[in-house]
C-alpha positions as CSV (number, residue, x, y, z in Angstrom):
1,X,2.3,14.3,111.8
2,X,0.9,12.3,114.6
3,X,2.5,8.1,114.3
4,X,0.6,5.6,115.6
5,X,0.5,6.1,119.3
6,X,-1.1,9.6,118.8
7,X,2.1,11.4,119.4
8,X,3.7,14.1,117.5
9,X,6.9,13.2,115.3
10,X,9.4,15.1,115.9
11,X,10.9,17.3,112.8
12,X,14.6,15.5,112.6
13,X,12.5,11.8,112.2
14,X,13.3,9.4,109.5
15,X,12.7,6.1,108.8
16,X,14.4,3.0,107.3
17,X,12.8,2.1,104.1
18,X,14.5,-0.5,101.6
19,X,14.5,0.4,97.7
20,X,15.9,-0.7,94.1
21,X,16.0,1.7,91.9
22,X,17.2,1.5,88.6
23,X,18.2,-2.3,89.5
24,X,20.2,-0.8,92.3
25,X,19.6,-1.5,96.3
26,X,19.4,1.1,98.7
27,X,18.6,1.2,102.6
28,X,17.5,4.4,103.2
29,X,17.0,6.9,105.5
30,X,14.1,9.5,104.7
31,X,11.6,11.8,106.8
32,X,7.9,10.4,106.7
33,X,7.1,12.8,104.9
34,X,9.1,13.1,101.9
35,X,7.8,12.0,98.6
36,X,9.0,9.8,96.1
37,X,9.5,12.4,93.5
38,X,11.6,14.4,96.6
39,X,13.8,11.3,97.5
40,X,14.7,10.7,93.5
41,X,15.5,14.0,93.1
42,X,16.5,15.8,95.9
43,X,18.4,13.0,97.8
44,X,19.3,10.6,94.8
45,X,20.3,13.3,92.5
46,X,18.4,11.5,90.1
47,X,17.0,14.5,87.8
48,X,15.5,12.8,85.0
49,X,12.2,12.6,87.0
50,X,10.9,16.3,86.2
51,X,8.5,18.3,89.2
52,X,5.8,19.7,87.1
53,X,2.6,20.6,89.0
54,X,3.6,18.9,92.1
55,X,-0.2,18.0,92.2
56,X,-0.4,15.3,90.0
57,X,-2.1,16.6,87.2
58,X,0.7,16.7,84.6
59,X,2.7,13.3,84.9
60,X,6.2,14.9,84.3
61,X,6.8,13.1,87.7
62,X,5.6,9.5,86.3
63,X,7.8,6.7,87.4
64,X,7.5,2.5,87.8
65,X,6.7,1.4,90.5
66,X,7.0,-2.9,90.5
67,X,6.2,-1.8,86.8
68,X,3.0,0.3,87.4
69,X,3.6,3.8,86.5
70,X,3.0,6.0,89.6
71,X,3.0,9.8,90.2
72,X,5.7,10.0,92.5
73,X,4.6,13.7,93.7
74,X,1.4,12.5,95.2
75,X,3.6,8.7,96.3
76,X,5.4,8.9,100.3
77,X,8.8,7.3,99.9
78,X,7.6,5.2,103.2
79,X,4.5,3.6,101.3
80,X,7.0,2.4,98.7
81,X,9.4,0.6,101.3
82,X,10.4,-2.8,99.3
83,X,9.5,-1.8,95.8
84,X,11.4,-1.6,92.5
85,X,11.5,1.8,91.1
86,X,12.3,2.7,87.6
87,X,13.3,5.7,86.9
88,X,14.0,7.6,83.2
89,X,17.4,6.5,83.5
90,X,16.6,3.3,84.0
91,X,14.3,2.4,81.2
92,X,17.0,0.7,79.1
93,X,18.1,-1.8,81.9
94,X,14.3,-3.6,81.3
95,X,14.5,-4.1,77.5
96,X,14.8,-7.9,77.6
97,X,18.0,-9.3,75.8
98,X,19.4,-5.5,76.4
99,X,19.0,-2.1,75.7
100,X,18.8,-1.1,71.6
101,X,21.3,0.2,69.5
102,X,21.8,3.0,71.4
103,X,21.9,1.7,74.5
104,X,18.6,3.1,75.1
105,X,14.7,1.2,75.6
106,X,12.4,1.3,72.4
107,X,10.4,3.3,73.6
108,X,13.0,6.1,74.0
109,X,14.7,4.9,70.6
110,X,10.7,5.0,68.8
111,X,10.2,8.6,70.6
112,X,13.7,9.8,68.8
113,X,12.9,8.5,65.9
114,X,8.9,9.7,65.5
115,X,10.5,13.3,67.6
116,X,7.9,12.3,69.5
117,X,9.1,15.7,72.1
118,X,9.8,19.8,71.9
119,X,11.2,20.8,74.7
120,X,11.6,17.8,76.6
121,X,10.5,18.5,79.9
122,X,7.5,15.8,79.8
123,X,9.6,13.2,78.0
124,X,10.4,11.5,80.9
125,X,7.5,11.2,82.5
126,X,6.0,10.3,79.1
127,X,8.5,7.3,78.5
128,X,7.6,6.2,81.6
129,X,4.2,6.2,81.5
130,X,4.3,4.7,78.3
131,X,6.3,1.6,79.5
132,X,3.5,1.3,82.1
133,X,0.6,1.7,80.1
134,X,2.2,-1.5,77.4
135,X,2.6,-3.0,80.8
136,X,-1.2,-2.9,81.6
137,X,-2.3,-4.5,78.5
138,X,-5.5,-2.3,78.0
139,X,-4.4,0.2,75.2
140,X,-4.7,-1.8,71.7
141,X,-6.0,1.4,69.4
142,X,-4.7,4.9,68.9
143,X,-7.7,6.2,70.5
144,X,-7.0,3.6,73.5
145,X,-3.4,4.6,73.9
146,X,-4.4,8.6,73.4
147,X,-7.2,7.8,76.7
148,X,-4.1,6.1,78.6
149,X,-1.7,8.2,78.1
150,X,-4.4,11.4,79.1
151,X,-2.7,11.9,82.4
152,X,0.6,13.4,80.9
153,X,0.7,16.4,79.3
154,X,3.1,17.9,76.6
155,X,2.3,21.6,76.5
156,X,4.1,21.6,73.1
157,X,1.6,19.3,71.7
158,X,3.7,16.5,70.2
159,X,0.8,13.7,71.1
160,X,0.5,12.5,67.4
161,X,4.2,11.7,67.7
162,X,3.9,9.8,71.0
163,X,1.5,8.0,69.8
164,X,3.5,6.8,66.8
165,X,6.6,6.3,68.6
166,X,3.8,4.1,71.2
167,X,2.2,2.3,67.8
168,X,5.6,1.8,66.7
169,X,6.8,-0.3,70.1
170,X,3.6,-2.2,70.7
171,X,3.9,-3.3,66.7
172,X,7.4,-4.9,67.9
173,X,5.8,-6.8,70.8
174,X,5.5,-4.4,73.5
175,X,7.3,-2.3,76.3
176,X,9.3,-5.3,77.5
């Protein structure tokens, strides 16, 4: 990796970048290179964010970021310095006037309640992409959400119950 004055960087480089995640700060301290995706997981130890494809094809790795969702395989930590990250975990901390009943966003109540998963590996990634797609604004049919929400896949087919658990939210005024 060349930096701007044409010169190699060297392999033990890192650079200061400023993050909240979750609603928490963090000054950070992260090789140039590492991805967003990398730094939640690896060096956060938050595991909720799932590597799929590592290509950006499956959206198991979908985050917020300043409330757009994000693949954060294909994002450098670096190009995020001063953002807000959400993360799985912290869905519930941006239902307004608090989580649900179960401590958790409506969108992660609506997906228990439609068992809008199988296995579970996409969930996250599906929750958060669903947040950031009622964010956007665009999505007002089933057809809509279904063309939205095309960038994450669940290989154990449970789209009709996203959808519902997605119908379901949006019905109660949105992702919040």
């Amino acid at each position: 990796m060349l930096i701007e004055s044409g010169s190699p960087v060297a392999a033990d480089t890192k650079v200061g970048i400023s993050l909240t995640i979750n609603g928490q700060h963090r000054d950070l301290q992260v090789a140039p290179w590492t991805t967003l995706l990398d730094l939640l997981r690896e060096h956060l130890d938050l595991t909720g964010t799932k590597k799929g494809c590592d290509h950006g094809q499956c959206g198991a790795c979908t985050v917020l970021v300043n409330g757009t969702r994000v693949n954060s395989c294909l994002t450098l930590a670096v190009m995020k310095d001063g953002a807000e990250i959400t993360t799985v975990e912290g869905l519930s901390g941006l239902a307004n006037g608090g989580a649900g009943t179960n401590g958790l966003h409506p969108i992660q109540e609506a997906f228990i309640e439609h068992d809008a998963f199988q296995c579970g590996y996409c969930t996250p990634g599906q929750l958060c992409s669903s947040v950031g797609m009622m964010n956007e604004g665009h999505a007002r049919s089933r057809d809509e959400i279904r063309e939205a929400m095309s960038g994450n896949i669940c290989r154990c087919g449970a789209y009709t119950n996203i959808v519902d658990a997605i119908e379901d939210v949006m019905a109660q005024g949105g992702a919040r």
